[in-house]
Every structure is written in structure tokens, then in C-alpha cells.
ROSE-4610 file (N, C-alpha, C; in Angstrom, 1 decimal, always signed):
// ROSE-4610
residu = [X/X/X/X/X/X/X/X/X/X/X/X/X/X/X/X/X/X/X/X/X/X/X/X/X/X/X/X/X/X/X/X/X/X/X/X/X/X/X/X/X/X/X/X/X/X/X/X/X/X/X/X/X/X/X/X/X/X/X/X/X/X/X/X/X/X/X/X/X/X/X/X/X/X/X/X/X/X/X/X/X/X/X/X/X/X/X/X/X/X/X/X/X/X/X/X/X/X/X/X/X/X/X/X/X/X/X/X/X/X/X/X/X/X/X/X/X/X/X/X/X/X/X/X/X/X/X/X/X/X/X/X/X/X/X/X/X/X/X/X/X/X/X/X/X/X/X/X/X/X/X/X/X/X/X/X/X/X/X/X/X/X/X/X/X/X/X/X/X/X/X/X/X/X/X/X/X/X/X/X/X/X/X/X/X/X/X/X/X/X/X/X/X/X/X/X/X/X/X/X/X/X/X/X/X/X/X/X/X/X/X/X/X/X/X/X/X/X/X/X/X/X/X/X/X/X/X/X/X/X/X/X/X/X/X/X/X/X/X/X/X/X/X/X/X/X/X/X/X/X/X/X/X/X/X/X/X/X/X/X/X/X/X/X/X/X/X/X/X/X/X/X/X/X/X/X/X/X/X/X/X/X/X/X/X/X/X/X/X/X/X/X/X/X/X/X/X/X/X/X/X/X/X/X/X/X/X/X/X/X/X/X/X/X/X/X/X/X/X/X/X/X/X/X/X/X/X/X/X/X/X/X/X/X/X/X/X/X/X/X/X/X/X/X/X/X/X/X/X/X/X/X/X/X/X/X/X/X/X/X/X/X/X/X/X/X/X/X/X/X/X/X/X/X/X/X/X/X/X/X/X/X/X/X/X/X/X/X/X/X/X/X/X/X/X/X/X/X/X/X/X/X/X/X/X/X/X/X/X/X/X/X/X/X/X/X/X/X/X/X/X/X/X/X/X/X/X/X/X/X/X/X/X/X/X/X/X/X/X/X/X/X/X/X/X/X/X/X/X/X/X/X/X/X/X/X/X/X/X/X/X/X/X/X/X/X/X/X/X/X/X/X/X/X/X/X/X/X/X/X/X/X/X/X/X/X/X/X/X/X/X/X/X/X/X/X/X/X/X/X/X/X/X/X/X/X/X/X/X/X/X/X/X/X/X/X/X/X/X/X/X/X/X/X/X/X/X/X/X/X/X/X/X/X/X/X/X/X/X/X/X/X/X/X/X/X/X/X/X/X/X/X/X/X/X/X/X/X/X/X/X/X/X/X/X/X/X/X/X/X/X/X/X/X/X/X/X/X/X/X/X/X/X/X/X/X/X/X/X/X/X/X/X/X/X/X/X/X/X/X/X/X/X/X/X/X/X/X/X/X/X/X/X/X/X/X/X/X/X/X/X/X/X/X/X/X/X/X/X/X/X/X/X/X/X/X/X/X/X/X/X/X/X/X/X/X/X/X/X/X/X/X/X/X/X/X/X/X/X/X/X/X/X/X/X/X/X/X/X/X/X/X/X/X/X/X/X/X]
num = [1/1/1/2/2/2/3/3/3/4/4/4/5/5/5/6/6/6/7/7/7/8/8/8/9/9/9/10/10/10/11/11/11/12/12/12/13/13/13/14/14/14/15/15/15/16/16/16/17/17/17/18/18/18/19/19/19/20/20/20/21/21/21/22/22/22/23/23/23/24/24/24/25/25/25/26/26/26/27/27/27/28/28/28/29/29/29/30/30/30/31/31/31/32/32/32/33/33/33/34/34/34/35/35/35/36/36/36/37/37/37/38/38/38/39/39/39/40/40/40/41/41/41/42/42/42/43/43/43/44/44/44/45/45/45/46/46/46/47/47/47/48/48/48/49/49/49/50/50/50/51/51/51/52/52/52/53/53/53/54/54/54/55/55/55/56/56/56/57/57/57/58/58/58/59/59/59/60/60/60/61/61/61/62/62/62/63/63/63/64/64/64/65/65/65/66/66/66/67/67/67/68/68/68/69/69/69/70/70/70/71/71/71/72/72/72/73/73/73/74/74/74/75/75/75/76/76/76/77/77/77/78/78/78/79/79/79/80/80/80/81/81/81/82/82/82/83/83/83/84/84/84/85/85/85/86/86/86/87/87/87/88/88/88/89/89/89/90/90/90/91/91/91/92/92/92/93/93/93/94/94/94/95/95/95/96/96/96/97/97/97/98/98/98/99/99/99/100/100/100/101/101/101/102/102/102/103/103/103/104/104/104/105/105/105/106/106/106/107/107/107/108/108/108/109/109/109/110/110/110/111/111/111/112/112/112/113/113/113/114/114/114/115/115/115/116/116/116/117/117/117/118/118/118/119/119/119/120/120/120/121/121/121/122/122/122/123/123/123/124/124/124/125/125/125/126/126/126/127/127/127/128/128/128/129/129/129/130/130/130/131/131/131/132/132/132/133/133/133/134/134/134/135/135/135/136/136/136/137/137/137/138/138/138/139/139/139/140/140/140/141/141/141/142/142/142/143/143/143/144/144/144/145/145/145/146/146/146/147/147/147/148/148/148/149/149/149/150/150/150/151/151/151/152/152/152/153/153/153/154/154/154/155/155/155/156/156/156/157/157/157/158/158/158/159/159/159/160/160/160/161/161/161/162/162/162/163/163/163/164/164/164/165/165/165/166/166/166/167/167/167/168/168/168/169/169/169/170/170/170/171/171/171/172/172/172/173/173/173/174/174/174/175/175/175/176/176/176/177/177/177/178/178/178/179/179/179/180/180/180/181/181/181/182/182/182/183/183/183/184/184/184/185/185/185/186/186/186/187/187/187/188/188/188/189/189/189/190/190/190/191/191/191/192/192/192/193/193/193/194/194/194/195/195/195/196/196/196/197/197/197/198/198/198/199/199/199/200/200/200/201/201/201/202/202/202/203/203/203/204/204/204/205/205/205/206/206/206/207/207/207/208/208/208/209/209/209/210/210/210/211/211/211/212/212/212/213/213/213/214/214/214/215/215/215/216/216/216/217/217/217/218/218/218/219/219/219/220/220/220/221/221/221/222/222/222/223/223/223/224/224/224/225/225/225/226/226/226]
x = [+8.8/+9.1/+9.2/+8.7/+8.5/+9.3/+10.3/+11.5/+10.7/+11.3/+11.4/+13.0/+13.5/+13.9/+14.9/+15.5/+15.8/+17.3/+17.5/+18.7/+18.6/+20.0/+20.5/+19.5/+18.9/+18.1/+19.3/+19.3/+20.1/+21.1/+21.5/+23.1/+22.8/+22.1/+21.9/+21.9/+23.2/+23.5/+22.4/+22.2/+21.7/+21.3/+19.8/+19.2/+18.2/+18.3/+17.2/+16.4/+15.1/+14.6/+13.7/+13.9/+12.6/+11.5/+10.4/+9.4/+8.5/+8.0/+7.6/+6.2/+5.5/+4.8/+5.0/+6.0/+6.9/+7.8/+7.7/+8.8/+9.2/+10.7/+10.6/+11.5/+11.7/+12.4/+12.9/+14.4/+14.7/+15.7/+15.6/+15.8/+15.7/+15.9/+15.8/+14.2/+14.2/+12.8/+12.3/+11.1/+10.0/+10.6/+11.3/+11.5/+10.5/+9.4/+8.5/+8.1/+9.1/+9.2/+8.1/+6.8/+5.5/+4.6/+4.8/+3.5/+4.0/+5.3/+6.1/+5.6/+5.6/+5.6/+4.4/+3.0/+1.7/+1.5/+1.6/+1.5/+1.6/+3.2/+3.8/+2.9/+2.5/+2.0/+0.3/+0.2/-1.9/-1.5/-1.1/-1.2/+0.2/-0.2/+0.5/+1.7/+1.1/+1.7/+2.7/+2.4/+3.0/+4.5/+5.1/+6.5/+6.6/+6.6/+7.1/+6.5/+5.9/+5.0/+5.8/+6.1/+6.8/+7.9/+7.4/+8.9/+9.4/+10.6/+11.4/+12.0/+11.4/+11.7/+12.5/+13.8/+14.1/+14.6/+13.5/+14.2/+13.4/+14.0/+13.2/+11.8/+11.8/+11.1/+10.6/+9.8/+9.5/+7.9/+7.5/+6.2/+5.8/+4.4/+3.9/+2.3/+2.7/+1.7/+1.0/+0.1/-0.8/-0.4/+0.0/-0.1/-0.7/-1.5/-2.5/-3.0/-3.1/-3.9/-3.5/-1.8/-1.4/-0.3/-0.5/+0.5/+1.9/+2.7/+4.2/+5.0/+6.0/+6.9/+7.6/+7.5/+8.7/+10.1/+10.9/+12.6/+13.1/+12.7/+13.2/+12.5/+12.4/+11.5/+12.7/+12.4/+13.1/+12.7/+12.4/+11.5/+12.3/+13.2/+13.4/+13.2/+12.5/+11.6/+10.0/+10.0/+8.6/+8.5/+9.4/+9.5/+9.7/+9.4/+9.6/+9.7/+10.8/+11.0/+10.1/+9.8/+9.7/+10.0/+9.5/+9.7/+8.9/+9.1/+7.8/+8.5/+7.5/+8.6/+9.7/+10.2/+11.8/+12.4/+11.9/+12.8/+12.4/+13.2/+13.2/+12.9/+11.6/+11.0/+10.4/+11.2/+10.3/+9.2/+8.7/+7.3/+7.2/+6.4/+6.4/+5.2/+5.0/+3.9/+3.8/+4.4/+4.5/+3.8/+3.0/+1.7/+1.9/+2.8/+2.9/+1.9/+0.5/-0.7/-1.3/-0.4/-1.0/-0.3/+0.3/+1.2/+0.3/+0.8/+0.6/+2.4/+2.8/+3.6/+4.3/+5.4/+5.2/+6.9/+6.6/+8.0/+8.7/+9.5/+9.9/+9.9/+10.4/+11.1/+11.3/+12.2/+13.4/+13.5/+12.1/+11.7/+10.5/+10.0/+8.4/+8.4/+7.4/+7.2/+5.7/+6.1/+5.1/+4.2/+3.1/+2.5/+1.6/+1.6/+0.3/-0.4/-1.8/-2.7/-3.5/-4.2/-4.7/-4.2/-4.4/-3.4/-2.8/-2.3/-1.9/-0.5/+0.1/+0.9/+0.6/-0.4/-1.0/-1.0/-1.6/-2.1/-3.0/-4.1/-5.0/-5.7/-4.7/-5.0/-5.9/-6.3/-7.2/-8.6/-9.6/-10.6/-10.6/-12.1/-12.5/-12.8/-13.0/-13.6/-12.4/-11.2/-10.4/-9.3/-8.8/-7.7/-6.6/-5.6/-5.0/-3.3/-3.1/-2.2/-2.2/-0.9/-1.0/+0.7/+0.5/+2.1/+2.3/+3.5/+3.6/+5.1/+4.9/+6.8/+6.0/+7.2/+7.2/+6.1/+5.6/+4.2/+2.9/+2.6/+1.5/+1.4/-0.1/-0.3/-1.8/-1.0/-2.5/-2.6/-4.2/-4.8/-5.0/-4.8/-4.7/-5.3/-6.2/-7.3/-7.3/-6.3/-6.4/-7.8/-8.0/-9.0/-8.9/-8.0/-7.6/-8.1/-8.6/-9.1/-10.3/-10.8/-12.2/-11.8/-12.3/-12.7/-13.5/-14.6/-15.7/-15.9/-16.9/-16.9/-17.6/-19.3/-20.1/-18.9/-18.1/-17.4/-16.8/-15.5/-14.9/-16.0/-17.3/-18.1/-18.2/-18.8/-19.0/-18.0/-16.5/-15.4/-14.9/-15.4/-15.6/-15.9/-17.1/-17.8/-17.4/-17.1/-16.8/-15.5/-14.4/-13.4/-13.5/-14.3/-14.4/-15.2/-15.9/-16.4/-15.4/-14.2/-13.1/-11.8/-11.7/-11.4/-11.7/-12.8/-13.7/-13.6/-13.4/-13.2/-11.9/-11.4/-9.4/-9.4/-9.8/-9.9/-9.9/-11.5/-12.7/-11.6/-10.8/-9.9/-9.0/-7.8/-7.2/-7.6/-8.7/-8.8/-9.2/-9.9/-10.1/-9.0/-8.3/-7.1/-5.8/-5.8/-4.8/-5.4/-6.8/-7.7/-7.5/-7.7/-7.1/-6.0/-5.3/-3.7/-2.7/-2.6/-1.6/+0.1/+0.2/+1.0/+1.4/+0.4/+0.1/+0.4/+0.6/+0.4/-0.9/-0.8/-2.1/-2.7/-3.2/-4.4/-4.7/-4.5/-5.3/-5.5/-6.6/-7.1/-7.1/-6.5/-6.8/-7.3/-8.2/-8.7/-8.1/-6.9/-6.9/-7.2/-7.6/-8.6/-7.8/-8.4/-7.8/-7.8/-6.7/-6.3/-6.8/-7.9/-8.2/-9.2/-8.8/-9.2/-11.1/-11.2/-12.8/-13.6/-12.7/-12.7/-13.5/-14.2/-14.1/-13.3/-12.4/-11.7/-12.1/-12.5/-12.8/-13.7/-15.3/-16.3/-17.2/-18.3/-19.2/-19.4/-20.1/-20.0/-18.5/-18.0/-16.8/-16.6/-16.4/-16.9/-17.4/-19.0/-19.9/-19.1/-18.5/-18.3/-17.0/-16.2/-14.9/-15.7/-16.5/-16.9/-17.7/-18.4/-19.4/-18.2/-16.9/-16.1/-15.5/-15.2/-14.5/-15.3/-16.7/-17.7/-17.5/-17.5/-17.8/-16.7/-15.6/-14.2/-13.4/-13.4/-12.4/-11.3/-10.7/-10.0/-9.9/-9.3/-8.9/-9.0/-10.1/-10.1/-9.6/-8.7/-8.3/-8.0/-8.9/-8.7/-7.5/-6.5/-5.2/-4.0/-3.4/-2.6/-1.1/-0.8/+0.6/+0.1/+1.6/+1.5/+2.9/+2.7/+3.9/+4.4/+5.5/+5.2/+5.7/+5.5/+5.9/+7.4]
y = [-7.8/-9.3/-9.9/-11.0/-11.8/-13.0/-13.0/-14.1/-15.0/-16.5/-17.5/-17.5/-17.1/-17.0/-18.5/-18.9/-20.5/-19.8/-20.2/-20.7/-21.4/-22.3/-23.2/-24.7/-24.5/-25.8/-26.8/-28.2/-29.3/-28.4/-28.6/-28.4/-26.4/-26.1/-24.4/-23.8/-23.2/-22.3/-20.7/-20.7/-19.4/-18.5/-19.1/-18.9/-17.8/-16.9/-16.1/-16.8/-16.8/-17.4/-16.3/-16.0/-14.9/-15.6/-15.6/-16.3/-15.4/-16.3/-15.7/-16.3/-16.2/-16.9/-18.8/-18.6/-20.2/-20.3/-21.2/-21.3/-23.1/-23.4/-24.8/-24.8/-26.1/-26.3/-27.6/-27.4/-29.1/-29.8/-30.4/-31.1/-32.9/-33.5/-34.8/-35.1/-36.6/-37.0/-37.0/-36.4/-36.5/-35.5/-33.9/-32.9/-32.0/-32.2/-31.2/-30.3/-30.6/-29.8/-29.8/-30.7/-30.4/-29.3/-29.7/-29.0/-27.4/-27.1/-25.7/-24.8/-25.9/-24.9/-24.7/-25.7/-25.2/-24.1/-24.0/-23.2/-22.2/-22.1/-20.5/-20.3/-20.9/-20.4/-19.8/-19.7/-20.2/-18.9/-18.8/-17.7/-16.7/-15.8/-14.6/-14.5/-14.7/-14.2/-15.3/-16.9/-17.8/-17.5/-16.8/-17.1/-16.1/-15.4/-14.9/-15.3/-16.0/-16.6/-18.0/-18.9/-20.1/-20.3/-21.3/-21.5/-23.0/-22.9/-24.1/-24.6/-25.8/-26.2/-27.2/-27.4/-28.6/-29.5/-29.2/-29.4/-30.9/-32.1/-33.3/-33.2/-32.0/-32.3/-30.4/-29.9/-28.5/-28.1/-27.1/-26.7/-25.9/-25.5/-24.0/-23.7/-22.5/-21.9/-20.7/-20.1/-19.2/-17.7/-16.6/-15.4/-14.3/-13.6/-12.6/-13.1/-14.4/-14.3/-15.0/-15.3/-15.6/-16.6/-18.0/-19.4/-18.9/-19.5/-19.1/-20.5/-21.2/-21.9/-21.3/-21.9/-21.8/-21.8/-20.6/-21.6/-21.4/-21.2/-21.9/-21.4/-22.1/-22.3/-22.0/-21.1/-20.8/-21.0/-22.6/-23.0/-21.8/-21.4/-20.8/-19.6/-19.1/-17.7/-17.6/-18.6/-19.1/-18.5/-18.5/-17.8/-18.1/-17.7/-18.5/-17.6/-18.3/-17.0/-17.4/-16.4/-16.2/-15.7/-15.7/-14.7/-13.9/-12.4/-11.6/-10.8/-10.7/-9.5/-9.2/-11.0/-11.2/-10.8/-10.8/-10.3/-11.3/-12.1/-13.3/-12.5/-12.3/-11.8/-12.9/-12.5/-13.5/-13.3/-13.8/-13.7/-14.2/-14.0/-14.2/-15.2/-16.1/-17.1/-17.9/-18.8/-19.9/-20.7/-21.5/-22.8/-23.8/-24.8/-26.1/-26.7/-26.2/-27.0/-26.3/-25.0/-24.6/-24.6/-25.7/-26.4/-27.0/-27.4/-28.0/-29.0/-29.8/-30.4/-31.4/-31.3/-31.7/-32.8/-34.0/-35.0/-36.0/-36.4/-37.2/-37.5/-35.9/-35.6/-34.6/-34.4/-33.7/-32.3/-32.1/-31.4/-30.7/-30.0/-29.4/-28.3/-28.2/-26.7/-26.2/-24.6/-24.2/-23.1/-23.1/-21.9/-21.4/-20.1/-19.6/-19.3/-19.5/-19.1/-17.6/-17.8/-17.0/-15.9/-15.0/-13.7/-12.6/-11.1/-10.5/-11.0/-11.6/-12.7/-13.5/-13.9/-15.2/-14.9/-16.4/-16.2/-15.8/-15.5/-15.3/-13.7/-13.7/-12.9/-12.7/-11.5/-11.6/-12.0/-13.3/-13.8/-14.9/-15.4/-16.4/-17.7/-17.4/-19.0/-19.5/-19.4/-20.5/-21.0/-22.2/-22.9/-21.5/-22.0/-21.2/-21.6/-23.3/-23.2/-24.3/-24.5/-25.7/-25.6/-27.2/-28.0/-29.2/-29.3/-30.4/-30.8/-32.3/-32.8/-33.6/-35.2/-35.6/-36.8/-36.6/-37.4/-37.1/-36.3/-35.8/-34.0/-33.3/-32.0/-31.9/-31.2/-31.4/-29.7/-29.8/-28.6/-28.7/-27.5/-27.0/-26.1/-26.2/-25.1/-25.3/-24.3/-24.4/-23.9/-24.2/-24.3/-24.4/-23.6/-24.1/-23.1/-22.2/-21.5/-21.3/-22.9/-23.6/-23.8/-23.3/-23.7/-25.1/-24.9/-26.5/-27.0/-28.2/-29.1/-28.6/-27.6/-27.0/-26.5/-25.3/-24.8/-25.5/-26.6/-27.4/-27.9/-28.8/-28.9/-28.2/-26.8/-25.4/-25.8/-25.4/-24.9/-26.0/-27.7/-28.5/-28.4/-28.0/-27.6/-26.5/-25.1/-23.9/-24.4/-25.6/-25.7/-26.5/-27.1/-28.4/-27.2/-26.1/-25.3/-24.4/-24.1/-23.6/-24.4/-25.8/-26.5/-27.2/-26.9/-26.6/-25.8/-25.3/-23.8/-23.6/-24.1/-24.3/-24.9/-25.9/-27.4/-27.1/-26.8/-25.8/-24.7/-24.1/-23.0/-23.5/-24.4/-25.1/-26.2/-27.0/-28.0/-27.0/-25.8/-25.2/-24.5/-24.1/-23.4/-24.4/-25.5/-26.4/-26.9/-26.8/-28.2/-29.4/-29.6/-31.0/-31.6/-30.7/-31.4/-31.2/-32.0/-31.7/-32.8/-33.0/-33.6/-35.0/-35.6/-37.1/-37.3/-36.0/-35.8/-36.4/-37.2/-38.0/-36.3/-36.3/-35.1/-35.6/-34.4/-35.3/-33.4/-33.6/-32.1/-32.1/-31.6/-31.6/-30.4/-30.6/-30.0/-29.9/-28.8/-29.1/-28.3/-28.9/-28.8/-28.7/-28.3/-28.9/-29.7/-30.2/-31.7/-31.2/-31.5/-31.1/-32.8/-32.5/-34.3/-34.4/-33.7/-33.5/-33.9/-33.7/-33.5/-34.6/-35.2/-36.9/-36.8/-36.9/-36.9/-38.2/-38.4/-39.4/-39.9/-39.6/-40.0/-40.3/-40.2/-40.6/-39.6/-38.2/-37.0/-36.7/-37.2/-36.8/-37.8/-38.9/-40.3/-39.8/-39.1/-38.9/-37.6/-37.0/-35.6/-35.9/-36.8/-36.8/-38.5/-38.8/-39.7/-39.6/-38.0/-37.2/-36.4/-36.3/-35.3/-36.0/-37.3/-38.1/-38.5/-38.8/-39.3/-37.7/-36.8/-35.3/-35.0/-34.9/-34.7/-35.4/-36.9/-37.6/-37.8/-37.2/-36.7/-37.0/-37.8/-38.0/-36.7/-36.8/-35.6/-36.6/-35.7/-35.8/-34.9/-35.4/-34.5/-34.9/-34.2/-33.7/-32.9/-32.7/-31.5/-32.0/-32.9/-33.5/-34.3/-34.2/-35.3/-35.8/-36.8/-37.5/-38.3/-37.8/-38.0/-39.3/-39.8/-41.5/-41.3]
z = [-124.3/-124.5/-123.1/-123.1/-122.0/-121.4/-120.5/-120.6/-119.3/-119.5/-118.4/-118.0/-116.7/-116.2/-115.3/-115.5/-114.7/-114.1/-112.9/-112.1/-111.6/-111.4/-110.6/-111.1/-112.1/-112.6/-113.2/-112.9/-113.5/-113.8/-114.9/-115.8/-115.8/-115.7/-116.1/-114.9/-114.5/-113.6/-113.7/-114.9/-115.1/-116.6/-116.7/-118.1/-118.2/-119.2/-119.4/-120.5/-121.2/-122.5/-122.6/-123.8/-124.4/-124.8/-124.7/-124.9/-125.8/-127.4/-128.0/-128.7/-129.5/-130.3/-130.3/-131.2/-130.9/-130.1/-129.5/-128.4/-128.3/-128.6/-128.6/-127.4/-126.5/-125.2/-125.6/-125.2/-125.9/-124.6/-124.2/-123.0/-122.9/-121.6/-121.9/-122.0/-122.0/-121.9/-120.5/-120.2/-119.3/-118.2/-119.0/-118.0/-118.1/-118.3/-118.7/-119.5/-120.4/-121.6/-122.1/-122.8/-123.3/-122.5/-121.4/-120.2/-120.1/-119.9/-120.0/-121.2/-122.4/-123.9/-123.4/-123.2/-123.3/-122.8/-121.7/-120.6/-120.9/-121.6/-121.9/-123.4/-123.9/-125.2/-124.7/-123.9/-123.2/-122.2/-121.3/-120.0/-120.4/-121.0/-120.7/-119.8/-118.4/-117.2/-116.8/-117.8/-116.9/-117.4/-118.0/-118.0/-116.2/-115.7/-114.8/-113.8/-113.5/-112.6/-112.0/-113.2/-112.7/-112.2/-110.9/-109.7/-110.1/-110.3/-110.4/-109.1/-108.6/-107.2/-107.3/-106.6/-106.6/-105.6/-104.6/-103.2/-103.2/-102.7/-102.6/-102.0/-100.7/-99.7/-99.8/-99.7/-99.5/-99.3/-98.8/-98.2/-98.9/-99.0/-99.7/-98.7/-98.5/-97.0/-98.3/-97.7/-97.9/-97.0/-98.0/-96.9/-97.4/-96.8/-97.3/-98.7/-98.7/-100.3/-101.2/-100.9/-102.2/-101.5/-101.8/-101.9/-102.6/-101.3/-102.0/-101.1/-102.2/-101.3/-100.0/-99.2/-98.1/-98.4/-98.6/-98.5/-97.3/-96.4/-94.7/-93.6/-93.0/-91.7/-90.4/-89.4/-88.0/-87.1/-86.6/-85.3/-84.2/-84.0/-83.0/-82.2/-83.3/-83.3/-84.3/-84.7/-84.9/-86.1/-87.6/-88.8/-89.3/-91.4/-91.9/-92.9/-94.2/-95.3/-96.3/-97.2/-98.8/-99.5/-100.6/-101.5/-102.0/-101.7/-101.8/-102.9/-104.0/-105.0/-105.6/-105.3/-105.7/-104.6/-103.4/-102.0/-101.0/-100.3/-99.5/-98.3/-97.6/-96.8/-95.4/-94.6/-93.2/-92.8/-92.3/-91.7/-90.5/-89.6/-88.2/-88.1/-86.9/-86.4/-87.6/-87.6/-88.6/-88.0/-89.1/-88.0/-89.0/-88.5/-89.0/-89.7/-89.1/-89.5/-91.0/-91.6/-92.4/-93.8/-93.9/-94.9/-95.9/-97.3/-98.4/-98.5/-97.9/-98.0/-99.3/-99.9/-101.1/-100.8/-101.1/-101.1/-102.3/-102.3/-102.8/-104.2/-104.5/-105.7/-105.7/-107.1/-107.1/-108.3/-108.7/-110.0/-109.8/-109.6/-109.8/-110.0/-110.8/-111.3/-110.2/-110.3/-109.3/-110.1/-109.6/-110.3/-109.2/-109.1/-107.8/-108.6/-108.6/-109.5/-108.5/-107.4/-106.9/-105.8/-106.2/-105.4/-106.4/-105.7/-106.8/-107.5/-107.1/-107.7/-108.9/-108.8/-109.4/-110.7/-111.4/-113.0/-113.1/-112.3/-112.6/-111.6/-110.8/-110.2/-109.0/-107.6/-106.8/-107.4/-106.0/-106.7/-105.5/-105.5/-104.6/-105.7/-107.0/-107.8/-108.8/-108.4/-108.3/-107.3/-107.8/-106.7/-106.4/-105.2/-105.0/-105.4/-106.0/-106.8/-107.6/-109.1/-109.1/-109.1/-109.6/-109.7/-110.0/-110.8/-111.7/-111.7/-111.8/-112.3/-113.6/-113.7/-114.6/-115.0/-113.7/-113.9/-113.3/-112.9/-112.3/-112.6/-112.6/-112.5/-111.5/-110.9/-109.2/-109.1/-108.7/-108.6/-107.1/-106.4/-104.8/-104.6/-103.6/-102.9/-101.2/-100.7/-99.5/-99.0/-97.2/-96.6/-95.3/-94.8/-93.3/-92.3/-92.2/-91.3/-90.7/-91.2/-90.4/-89.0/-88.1/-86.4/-86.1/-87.1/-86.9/-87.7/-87.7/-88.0/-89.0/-88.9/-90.0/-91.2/-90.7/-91.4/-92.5/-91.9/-92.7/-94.1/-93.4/-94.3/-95.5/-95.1/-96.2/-97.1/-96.8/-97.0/-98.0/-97.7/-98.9/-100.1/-100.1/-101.6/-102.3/-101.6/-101.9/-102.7/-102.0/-102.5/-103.9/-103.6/-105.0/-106.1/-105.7/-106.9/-107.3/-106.6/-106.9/-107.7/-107.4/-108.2/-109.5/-109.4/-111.1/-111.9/-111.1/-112.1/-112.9/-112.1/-112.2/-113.8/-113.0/-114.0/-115.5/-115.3/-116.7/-117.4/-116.9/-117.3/-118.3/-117.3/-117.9/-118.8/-118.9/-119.8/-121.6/-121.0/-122.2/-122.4/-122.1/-122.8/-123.4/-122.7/-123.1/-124.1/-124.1/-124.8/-124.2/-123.4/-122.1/-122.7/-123.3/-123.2/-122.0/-121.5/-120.6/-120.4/-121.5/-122.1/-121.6/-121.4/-120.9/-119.4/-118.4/-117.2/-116.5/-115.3/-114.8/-114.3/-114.0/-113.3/-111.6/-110.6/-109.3/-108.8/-107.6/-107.1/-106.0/-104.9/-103.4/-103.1/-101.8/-100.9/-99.4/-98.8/-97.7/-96.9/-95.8/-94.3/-93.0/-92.1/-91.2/-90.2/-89.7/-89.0/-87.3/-87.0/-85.6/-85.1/-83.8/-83.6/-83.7/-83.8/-83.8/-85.7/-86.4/-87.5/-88.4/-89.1/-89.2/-90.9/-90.9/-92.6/-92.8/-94.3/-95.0/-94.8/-94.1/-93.5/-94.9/-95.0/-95.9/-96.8/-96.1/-96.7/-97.7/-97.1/-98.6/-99.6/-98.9/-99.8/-101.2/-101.0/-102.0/-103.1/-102.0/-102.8/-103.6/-103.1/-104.3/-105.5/-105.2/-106.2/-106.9/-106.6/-107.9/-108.3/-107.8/-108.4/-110.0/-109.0/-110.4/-111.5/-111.1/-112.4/-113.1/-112.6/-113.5/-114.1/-113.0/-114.0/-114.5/-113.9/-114.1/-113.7/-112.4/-112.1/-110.6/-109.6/-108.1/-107.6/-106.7/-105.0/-103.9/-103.4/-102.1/-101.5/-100.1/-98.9/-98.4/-98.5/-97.6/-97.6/-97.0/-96.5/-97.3/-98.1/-98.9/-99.7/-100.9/-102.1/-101.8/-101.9/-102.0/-103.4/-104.3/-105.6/-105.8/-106.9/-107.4/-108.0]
């Protein structure tokens, strides 16, 4: 039997839920509750998989493979924690620049999709995570360990066919329900002054993205929620 797991969420100090066939979640309006049942009814793995965030302001880095929030950063020795295996593990050489930044709210659900962590498991042809609150569900494909300008290029497309894939996954397993959540998909790169973000070449590539999927590309490194 397969539980979702919640602490310290709103009013619930500390919930286990068994998660079965049917599963109903009853809560206020617009806590997520549609997008949670789908989910858990569609992926197996997502009951142990999903992170309840509720920090206004919080980051999610890439390590060996697999996207995990940050719960604290130690500019003073250049470190930063996670959670590896249910064990809050530090890591060393923390690079500012290799963030997914996430602000101004107070609710999100997290899911790593790629990594042995993930939903989906080790693999190059999908995103590397998504996440969702009460109005938005955005798909994330980091891309930061481009040196040049060619590379970044590459590292575009490779990402937008990885974000496809995501998409194509999810829209067939939900059946594009996603419980009246807007949809948006980033790609982030990195911020080096040489770089040209938002030049013409991308122009084209997130406005064949949206005729195909329907769905906002944006190149960058935070969302900032509504």
C-alpha cells in the first residue's frame, strides 16, 4: 500500500494517507486538490515522490542527475543542504548560477521527474522537473553546463524535445486534464554576458513551440508566481 505522506502543511501537523484505487482529498477551494487526485491516480510513484513546499521564496538545483529543492544554503563555506533519501545531506561548491528559482507564494507542489529519484526515472528524453500551486503547472528542463554560445544553442532544442516529451506523457495520462491549471514550460540556460537571451533564434523556437503545444516557452532561470 502506497501512502502520501504531509507534514507541517496548513492546519496538518502530520498526515499519513493511504492511497488507493479511489482516493478523494477534501480541502478548501483552489488547494490542489484536483491536480493531487489525478496525479496519484496516473503515476504509481507520485505518492512518494511529491514535495510539499511552502516556503514563499525557495530554489531547486540539479545534483548528479536528479533536481531537488534546497532547504538551506551556507554562503560561508560555499554549501548547501538536501534531501537525499529522506536524509538532509550538504553538498559542497554551491553556484548561484545553477538555480531554478521559485517566488511569491506560499504552496507548491514538487515533483522530480528525471533521476533515480524521479517519476520517471534515469533518462535524457524528459524534463528534469515539474511543479504546481493554485494556478499554474510548469514543466522544467535544466541546461546549464553550456560554456558557449554553439552549445547553449544545441542545449535549446535537445531541451524543448525533452519538454515534449514531458508534456506528451502527461497530457496522455491525465488526458489533458489538469484541473484548469494554466500550463507554461521553461528552459534554463546560462546567464553569461556573451549569451544573446531572447534573440531571434529563440523568438522562432518558443513560437513553433506554442503553435504545437499551446503552451508558453520561456527561457529562464525563475517563476515568479501570480
Amino acid at each position: 500500500m502506497q501512502k502520501i505522506i504531509i507534514k507541517n502543511f496548513g492546519a496538518i501537523q502530520n498526515a499519513e494517507i493511504e492511497v488507493k484505487k479511489i482516493l478523494v482529498l477534501i480541502g478548501e477551494q483552489a488547494s490542489g486538490k484536483s491536480t493531487k487526485e489525478h496525479l496519484s491516480n496516473t503515476f504509481p510513484k507520485f505518492p512518494d515522490l511529491l514535495q510539499i513546499e511552502l516556503r514563499e521564496e525557495f530554489s531547486v538545483t540539479d545534483y548528479k542527475g536528479q533536481s531537488f529543492i534546497i532547504i538551506s544554503i551556507q554562503l560561508d563555506d560555499n554549501t548547501f543542504t538536501i534531501k537525499l533519501n529522506d536524509i538532509e545531506t550538504i553538498v559542497e561548491e554551491f553556484d548561484s548560477n545553477k538555480l531554478f528559482n521559485v517566488s511569491n507564494d506560499t504552496r507548491i507542489g514538487f515533483i522530480p521527474i528525471d533521476g533515480k529519484q524521479g517519476l520517471l526515472g534515469f533518462g535524457d528524453s524528459h524534463c528534469d522537473f515539474v511543479f504546481f500551486d493554485e494556478t499554474d503547472f510548469c514543466f522544467v528542463e535544466f541546461k546549464l553546463n553550456a560554456t558557449s554560445e554553439r552549445k547553449v544553442n544545441k542545449n535549446r532544442v535537445d531541451a524543448i524535445g525533452q519538454l515534449k516529451n514531458t508534456i506528451n506523457l502527461f497530457d496522455d495520462k491525465l488526458e489533458k486534464n489538469y484541473a484548469g491549471l494554466n500550463l507554461e514550460a521553461y528552459v534554463c540556460t546560462p546567464e553569461f554576458y556573451k549569451y544573446p537571451r531572447f534573440n531571434s533564434s529563440w523568438q522562432e523556437l518558443a513560437e513553433e513551440f506554442l503553435e504545437e503545444n499551446g503552451i508558453p516557452l520561456f527561457e529562464r532561470n525563475y517563476k515568479t508566481c501570480q
